[in-house]
Kinemage of the C-alpha trace (Angstrom):
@kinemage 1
@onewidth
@group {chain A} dominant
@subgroup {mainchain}
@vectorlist {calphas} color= white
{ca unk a 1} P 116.782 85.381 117.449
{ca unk a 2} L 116.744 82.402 115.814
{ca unk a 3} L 119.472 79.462 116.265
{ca unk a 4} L 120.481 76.488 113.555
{ca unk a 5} L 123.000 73.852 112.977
{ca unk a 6} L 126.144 74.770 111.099
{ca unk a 7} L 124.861 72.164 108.053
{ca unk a 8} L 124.484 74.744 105.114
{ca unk a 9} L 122.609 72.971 102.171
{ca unk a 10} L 124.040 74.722 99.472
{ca unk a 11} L 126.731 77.346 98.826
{ca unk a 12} L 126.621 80.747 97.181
{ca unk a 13} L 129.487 82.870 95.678
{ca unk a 14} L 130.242 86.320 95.026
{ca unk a 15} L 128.554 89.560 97.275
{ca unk a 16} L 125.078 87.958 97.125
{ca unk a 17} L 125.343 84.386 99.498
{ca unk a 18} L 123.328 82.082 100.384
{ca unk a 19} L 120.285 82.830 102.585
{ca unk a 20} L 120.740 80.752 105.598
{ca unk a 21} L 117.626 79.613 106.796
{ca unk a 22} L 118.116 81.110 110.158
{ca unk a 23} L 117.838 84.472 108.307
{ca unk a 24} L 115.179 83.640 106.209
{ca unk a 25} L 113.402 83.275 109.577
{ca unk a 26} L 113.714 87.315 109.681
{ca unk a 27} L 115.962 87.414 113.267
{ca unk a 28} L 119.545 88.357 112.987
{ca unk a 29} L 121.638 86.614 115.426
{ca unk a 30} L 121.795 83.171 114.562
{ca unk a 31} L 123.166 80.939 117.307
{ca unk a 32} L 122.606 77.228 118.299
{ca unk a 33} L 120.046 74.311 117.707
{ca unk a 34} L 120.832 70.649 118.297
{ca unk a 35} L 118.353 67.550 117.969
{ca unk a 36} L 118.411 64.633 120.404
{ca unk a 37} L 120.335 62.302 117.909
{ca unk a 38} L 123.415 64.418 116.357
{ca unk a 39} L 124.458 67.224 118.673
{ca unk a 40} L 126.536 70.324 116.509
{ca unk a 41} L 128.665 72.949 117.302
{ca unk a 42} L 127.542 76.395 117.147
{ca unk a 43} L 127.481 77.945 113.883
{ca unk a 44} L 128.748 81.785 114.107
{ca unk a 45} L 126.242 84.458 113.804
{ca unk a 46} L 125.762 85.757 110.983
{ca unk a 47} L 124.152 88.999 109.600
{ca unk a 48} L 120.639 89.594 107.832
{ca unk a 49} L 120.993 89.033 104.681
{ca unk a 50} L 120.245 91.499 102.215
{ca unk a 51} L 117.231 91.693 99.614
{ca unk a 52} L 118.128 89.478 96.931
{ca unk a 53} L 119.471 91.153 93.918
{ca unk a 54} L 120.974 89.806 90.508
{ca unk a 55} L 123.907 87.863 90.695
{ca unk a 56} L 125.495 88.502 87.052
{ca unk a 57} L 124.037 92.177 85.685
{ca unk a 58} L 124.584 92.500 81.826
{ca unk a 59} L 126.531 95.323 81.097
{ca unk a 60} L 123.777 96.287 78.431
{ca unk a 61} L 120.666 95.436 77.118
{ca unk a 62} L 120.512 91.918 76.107
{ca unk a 63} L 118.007 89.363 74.340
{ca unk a 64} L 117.287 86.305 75.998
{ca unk a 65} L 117.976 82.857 73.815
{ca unk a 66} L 116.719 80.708 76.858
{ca unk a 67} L 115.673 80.494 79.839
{ca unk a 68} L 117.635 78.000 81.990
{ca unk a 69} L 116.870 77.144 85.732
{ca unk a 70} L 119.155 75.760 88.317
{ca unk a 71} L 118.702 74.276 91.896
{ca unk a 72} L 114.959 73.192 91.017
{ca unk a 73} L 114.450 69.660 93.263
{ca unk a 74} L 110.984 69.403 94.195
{ca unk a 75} L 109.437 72.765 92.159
{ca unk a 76} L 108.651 71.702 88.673
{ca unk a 77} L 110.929 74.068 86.410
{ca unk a 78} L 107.682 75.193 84.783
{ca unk a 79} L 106.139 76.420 87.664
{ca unk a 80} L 109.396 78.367 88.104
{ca unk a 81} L 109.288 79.791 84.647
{ca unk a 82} L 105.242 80.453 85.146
{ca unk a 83} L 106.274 83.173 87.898
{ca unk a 84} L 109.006 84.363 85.850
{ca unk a 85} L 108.204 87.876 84.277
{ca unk a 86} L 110.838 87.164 81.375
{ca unk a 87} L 110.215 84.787 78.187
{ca unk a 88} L 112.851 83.641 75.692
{ca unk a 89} L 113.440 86.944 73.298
{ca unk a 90} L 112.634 89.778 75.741
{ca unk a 91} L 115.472 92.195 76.436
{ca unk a 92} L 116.331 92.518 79.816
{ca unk a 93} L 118.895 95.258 81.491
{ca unk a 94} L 119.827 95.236 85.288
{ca unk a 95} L 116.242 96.652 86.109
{ca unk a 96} L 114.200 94.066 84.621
{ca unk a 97} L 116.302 91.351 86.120
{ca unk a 98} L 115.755 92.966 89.257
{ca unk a 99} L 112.000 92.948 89.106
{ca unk a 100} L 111.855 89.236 87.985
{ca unk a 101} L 114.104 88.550 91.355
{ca unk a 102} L 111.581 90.481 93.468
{ca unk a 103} L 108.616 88.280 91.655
{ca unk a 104} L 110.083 85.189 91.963
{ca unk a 105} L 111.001 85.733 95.949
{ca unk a 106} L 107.368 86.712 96.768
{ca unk a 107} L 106.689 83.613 96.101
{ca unk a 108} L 107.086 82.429 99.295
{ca unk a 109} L 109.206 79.190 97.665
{ca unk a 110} L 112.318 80.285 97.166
{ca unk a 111} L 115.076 80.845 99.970
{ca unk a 112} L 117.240 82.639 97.627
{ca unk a 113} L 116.898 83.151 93.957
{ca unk a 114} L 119.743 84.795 91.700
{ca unk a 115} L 119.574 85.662 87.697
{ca unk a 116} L 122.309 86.173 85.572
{ca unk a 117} L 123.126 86.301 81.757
{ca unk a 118} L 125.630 84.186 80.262
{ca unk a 119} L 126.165 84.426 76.542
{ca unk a 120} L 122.589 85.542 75.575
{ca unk a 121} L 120.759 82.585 78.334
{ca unk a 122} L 118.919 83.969 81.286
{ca unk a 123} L 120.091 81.707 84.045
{ca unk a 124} L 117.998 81.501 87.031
{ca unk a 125} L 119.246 79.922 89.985
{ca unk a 126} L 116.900 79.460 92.690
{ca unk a 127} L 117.414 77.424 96.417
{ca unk a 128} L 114.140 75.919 97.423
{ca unk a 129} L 112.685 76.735 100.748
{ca unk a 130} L 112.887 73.812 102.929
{ca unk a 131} L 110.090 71.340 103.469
{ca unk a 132} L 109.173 71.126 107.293
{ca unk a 133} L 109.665 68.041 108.908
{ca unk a 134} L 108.217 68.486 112.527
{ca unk a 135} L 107.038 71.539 114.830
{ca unk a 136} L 108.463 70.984 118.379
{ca unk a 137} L 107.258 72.881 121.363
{ca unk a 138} L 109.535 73.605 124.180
{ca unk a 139} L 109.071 75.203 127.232
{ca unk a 140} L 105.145 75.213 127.563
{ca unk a 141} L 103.258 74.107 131.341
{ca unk a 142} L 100.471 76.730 131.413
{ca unk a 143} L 99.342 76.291 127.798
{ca unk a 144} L 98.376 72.693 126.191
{ca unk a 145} L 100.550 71.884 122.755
{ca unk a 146} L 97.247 70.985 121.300
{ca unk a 147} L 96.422 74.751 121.959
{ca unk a 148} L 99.457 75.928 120.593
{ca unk a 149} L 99.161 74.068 117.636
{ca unk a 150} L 96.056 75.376 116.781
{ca unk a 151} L 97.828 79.116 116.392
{ca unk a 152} L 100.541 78.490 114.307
{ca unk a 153} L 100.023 78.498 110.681
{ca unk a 154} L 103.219 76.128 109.757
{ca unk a 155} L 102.672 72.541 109.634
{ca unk a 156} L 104.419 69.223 108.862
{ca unk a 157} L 104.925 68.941 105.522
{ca unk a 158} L 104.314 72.602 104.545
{ca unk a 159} L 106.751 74.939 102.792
{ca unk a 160} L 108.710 76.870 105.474
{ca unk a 161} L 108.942 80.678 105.032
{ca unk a 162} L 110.200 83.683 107.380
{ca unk a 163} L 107.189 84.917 106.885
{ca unk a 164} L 104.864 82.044 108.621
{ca unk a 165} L 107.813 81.824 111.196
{ca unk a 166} L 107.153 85.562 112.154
{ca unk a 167} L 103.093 85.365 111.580
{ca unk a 168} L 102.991 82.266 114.184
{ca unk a 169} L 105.702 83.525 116.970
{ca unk a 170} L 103.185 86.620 117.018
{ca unk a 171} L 100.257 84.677 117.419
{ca unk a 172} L 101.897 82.526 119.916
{ca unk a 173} L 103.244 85.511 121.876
{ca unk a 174} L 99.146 86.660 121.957
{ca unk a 175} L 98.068 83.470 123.374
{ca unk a 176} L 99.881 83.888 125.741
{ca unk a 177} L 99.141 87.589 126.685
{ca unk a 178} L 95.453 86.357 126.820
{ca unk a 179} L 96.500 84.112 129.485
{ca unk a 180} L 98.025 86.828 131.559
{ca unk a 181} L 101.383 86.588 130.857
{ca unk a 182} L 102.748 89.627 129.212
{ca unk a 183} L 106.301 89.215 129.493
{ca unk a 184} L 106.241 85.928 127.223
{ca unk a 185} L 108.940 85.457 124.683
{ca unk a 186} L 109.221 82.919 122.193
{ca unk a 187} L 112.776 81.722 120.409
{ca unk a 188} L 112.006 80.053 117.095
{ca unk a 189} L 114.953 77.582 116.146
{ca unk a 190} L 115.606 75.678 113.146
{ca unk a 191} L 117.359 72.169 113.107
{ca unk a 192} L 118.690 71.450 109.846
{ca unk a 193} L 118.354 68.058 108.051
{ca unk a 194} L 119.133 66.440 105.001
{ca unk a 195} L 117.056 66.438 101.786
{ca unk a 196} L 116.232 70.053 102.401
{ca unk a 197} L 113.971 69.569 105.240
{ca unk a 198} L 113.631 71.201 108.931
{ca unk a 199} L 112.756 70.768 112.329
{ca unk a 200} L 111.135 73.863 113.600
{ca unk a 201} L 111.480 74.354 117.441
{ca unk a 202} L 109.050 77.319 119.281
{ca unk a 203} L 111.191 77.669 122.872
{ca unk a 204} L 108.713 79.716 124.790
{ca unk a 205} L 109.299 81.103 128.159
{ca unk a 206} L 105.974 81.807 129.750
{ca unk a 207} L 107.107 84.845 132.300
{ca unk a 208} L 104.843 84.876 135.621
{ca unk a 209} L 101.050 85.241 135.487
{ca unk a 210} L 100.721 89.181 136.045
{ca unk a 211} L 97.908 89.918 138.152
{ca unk a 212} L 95.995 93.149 138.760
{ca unk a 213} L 97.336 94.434 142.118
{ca unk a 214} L 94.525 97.428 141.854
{ca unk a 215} L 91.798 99.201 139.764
{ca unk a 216} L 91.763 102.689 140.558
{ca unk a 217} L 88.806 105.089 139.109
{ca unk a 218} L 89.762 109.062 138.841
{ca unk a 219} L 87.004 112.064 138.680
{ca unk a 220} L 83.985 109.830 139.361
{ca unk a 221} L 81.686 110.946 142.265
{ca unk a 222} L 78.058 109.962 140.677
{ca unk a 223} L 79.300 106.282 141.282
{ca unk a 224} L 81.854 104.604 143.934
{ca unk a 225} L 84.349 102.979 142.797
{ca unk a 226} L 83.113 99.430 143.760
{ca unk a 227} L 80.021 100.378 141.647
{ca unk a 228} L 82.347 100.653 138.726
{ca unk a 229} L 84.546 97.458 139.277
{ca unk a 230} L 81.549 95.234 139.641
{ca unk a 231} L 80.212 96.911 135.759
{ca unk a 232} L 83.438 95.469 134.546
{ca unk a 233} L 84.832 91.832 133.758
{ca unk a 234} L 88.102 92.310 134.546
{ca unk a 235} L 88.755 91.766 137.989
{ca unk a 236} L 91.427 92.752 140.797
{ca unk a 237} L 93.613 90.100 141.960
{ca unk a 238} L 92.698 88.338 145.256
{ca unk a 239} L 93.043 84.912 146.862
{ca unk a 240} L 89.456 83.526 146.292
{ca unk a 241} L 89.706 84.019 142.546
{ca unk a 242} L 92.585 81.485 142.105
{ca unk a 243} L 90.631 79.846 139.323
{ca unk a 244} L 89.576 83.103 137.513
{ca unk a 245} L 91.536 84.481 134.531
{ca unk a 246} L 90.031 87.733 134.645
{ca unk a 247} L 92.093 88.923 137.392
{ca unk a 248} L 95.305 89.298 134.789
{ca unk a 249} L 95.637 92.357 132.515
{ca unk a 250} L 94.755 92.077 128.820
{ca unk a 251} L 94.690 95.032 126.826
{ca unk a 252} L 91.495 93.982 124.719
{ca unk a 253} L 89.462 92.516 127.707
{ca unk a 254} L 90.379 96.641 129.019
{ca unk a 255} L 89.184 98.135 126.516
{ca unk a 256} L 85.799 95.434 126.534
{ca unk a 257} L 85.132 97.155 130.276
{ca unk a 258} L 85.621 100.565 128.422
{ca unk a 259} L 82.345 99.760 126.480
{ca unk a 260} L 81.000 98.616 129.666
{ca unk a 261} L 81.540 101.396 131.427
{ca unk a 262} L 80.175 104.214 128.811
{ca unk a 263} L 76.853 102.277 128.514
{ca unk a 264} L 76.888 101.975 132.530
{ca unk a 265} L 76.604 105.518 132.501
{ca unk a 266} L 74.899 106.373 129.414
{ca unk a 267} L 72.175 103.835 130.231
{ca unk a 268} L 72.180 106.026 133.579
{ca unk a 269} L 71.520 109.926 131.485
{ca unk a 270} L 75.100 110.841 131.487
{ca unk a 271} L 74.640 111.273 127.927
{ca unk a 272} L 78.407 113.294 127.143
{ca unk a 273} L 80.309 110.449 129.273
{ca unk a 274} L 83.645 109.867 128.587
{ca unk a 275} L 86.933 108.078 129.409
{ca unk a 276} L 89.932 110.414 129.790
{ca unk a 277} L 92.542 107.801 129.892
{ca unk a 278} L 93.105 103.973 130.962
{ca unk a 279} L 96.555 103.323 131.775
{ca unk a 280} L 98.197 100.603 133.016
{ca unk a 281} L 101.624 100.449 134.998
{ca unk a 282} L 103.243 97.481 135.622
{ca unk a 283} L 104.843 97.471 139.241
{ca unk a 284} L 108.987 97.432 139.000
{ca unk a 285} L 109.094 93.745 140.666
{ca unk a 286} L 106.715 92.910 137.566
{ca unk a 287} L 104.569 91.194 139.559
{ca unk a 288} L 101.122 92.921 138.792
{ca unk a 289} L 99.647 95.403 137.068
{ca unk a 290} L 97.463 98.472 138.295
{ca unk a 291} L 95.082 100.170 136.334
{ca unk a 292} L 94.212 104.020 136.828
{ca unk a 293} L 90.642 105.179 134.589
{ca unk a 294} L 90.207 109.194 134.380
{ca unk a 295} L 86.463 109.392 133.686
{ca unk a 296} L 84.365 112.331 132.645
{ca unk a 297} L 81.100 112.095 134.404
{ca unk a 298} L 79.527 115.138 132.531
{ca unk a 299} L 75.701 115.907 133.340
{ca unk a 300} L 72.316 113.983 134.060
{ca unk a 301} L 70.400 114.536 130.672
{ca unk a 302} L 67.002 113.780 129.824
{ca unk a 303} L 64.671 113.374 126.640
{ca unk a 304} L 63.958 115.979 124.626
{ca unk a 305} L 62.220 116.045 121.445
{ca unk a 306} L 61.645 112.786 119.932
{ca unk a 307} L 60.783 111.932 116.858
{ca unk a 308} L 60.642 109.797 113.755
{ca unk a 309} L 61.311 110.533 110.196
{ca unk a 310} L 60.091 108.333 106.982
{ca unk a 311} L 60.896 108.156 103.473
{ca unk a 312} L 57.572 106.179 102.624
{ca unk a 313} L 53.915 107.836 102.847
{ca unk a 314} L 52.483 104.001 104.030
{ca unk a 315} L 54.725 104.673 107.190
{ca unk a 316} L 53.418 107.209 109.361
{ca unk a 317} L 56.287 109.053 111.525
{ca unk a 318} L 53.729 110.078 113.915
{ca unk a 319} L 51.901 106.460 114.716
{ca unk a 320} L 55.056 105.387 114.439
{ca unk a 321} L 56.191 107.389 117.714
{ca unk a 322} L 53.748 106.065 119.817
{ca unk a 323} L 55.276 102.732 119.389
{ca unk a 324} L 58.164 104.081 121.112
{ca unk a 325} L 59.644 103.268 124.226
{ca unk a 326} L 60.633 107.181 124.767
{ca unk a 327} L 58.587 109.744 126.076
{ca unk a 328} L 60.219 113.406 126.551
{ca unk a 329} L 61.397 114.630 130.007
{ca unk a 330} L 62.350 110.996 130.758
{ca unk a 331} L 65.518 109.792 131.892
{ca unk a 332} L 67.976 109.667 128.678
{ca unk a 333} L 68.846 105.935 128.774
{ca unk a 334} L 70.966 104.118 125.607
{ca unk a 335} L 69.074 101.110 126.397
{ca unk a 336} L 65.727 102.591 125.379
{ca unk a 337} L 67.377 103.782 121.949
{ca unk a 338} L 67.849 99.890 120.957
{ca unk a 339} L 64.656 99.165 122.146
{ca unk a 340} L 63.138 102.008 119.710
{ca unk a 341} L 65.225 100.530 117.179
{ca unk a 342} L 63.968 97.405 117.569
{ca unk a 343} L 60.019 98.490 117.675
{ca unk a 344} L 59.981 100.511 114.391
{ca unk a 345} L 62.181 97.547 112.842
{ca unk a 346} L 59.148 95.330 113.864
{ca unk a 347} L 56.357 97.363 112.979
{ca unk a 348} L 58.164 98.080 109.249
{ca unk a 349} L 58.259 94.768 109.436
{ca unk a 350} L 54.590 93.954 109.733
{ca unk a 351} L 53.944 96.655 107.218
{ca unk a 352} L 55.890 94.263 104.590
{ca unk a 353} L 59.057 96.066 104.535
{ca unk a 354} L 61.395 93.709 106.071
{ca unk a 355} L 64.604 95.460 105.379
{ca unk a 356} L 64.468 98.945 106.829
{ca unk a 357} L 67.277 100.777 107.985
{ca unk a 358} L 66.884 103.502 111.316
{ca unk a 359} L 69.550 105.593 111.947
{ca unk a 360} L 68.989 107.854 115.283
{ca unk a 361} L 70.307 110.801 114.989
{ca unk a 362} L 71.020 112.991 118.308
{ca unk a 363} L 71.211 116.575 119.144
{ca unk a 364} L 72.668 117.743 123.136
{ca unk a 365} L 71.222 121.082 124.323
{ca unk a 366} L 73.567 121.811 127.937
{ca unk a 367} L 71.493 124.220 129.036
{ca unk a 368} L 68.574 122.181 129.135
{ca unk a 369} L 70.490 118.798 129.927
{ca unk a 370} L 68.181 117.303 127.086
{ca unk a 371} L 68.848 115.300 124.020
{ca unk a 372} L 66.469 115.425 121.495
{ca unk a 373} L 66.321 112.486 119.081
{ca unk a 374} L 65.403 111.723 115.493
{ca unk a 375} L 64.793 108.416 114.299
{ca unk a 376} L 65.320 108.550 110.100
{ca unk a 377} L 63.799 105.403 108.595
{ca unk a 378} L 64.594 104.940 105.329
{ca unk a 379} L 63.089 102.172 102.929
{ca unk a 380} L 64.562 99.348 102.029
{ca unk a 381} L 63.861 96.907 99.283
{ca unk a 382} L 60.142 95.096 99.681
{ca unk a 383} L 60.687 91.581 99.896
{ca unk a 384} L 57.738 88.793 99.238
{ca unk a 385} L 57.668 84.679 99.972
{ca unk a 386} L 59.079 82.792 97.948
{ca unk a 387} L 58.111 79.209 99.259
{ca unk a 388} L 57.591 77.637 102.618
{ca unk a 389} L 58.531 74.714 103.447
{ca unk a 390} L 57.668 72.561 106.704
{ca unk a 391} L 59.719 70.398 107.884
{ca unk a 392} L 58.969 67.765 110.702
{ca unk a 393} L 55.115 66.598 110.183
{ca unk a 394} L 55.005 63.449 110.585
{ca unk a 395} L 51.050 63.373 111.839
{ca unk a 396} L 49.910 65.961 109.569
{ca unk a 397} L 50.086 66.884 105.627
{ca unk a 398} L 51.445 69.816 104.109
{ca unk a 399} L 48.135 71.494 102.955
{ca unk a 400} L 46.352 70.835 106.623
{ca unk a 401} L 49.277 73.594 107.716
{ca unk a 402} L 49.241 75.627 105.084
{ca unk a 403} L 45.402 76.230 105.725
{ca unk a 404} L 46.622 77.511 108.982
{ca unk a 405} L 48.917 79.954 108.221
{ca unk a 406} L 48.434 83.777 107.570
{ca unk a 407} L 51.178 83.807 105.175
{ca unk a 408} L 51.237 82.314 102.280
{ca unk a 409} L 53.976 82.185 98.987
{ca unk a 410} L 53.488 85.383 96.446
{ca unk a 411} L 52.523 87.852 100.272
{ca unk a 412} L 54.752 90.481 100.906
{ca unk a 413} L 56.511 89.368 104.236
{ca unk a 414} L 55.160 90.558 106.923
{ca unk a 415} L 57.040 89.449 109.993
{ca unk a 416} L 53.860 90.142 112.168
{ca unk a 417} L 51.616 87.420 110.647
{ca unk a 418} L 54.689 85.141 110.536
{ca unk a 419} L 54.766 85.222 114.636
């Protein structure tokens, strides 16, 4: 909903009127908006209006003469005439002035826009969108303006549009949400002025904090569920944490502790864990949430078969898996697959191939509780030195370093002598 003062800027006849700005903000019950200084009635509400569509359709196929534009105050007419699809000795019908309407209004500069031909000229009567004068905040305690005005994407001086309208109200309604308040609603308003300009007003009401009343763990018996709560960030509510905001629910920060939890337990062997469901119910007061997590334990696996697969002869899969942290008939842990990552990245590394990429590849057998692994290296492009520079000597000359180093420009890199 969006409210405005009964000052309309300019008047349009026929089936296709004006669009108010109040609808060009997208909401569809207009209502209200006063500044300080000049209090207004109420205009009436008024309905959505519709997409904009020719005002005067020729009855035939026509040939345009010229091109005249109408209600230009600011815009340049050429830039109007630049987005226009049409130039002076086309033939238009219905459809084509259709399509030019369409193209001028995604724009983003136009409020309303109308075309119509009137012995052989194309007129093309536009109403500007307004120019904003000021963004007002109303209605904000837990959240600084400065905050707020970081969001929004509409500024003093800037075109306004329904579009940036509805873009910031959503990102204003998510700030908000991060904070813990889920039931916050924001009222964008418009305060008309003269000269085509607007005050744009964001009345917010924040709602009450919502809390986390419980956290509540279903089909988990490997771990209790105070184990689990402390693996996660987001926190029940309770008096001590007064200053914490991690005791409110947030969807994302939820599904953050989701992560947490699978490499908890994968980290753990409980290779085939997974999350059933996470919901949330909000208590009928509204006052707090509570959270409910259906987990799939699954089994305790261990390592199978590991091993490591190369596209280049000069890397050796099988000296490459001694490097690795993984020996079969241990523990499955995630934890150790990032550290294997991370060794065959280094020792590529030191054999001058600098860009590798390792994809691990896995492969469960249940009736052995083992996974078997398969680390595929595959080249990437050989890169060499192209200079080095130091930076900082103020003691010693270049070449004194240089001597020092086991790299020098023209080597293949070879991230081992660079350490």
């Amino acid at each position: 909903m969006i409210e405005h003062l009964n000052r309309p800027l300019v008047r349009r006849s026929g089936r296709a009127s004006l669009l108010a700005l109040a609808v060009a903000a997208g909401l569809s019950a207009p209502a209200l908006a006063q500044t300080a200084a000049a209090p207004a009635q109420p205009a009436p509400a008024q309905p959505a209006a519709a997409e904009p569509t020719a005002a005067v359709a020729p009855p035939e196929r026509v040939t345009v003469n010229r091109i005249l534009v109408r209600g230009a105050q600011r815009i340049d007419e050429t830039t109007v005439l630049s987005y226009l699809p049409i130039q002076p000795g086309d033939t238009v019908d219905p459809i084509t002035l259709d399509v030019a309407v369409r193209t001028l209004s995604r724009t983003g500069l136009f409020a309303d826009v109308q075309l119509g031909v009137q012995n052989g000229d194309l007129v093309v009567q536009i109403v500007e969108n307004p120019i904003v004068n000021q963004v007002v905040f109303e209605g904000n305690s837990a959240v600084r303006e400065d905050k707020l005005r970081e969001e929004v994407t509409i500024k003093p001086r800037g075109i306004y549009t329904r579009a940036k309208i509805q873009e910031d109200v959503g990102a204003i309604v998510e700030l908000y949400r991060l904070q813990g308040r889920i039931s916050a609603t924001v009222t964008p308003k418009l305060v008309q002025l003269e000269q085509n300009r607007v005050d744009v007003v964001f009345e917010i009401d924040e709602g009450p904090e919502t809390g986390l009343d419980a956290i509540t763990f279903l089909g988990n018996s490997a771990f209790g569920d105070s184990d689990l709560r402390e693996v996660m960030v987001t926190k029940q509510s309770r008096w001590w944490r007064l200053f914490s905001s991690n005791d409110n629910y947030d969807p994302n920060r939820l599904d953050y502790d989701r992560e947490q939890l699978r490499k908890f337990y994968t980290n753990r062997g409980y290779y085939d864990f997974r999350i059933v469901s996470a919901i949330a119910e909000l208590k009928p007061n509204d006052s707090a949430f509570g959270i409910t997590m259906t987990l799939d334990e699954g089994d305790r696996y261990n390592f199978g078969d590991v091993t490591v697969v190369t596209e280049n002869d000069r890397l050796n899969g099988d000296f490459l898996r001694q490097l690795l942290p993984i020996r079969s008939g241990q523990l499955y842990e995630s934890d150790k697959i990032e550290q294997a990552v991370d060794a065959l990245t280094f020792a590529a590394g030191s054999a001058g191939y600098a860009f590798v990429e390792i994809n691990p590849t896995y492969r469960a057998n249940p009736e052995t509780d083992t996974v078997d692994v398969t680390f595929n290296v595959s080249e990437g492009q050989r890169v060499y030195v192209d200079r080095i520079n130091v930076i900082g000597n103020t003691r010693t000359i270049d070449p004194v370093i240089r001597r020092e180093m086991m790299l020098t420009e023209g080597d293949a890199f070879n991230r081992a002598l660079m350490e």
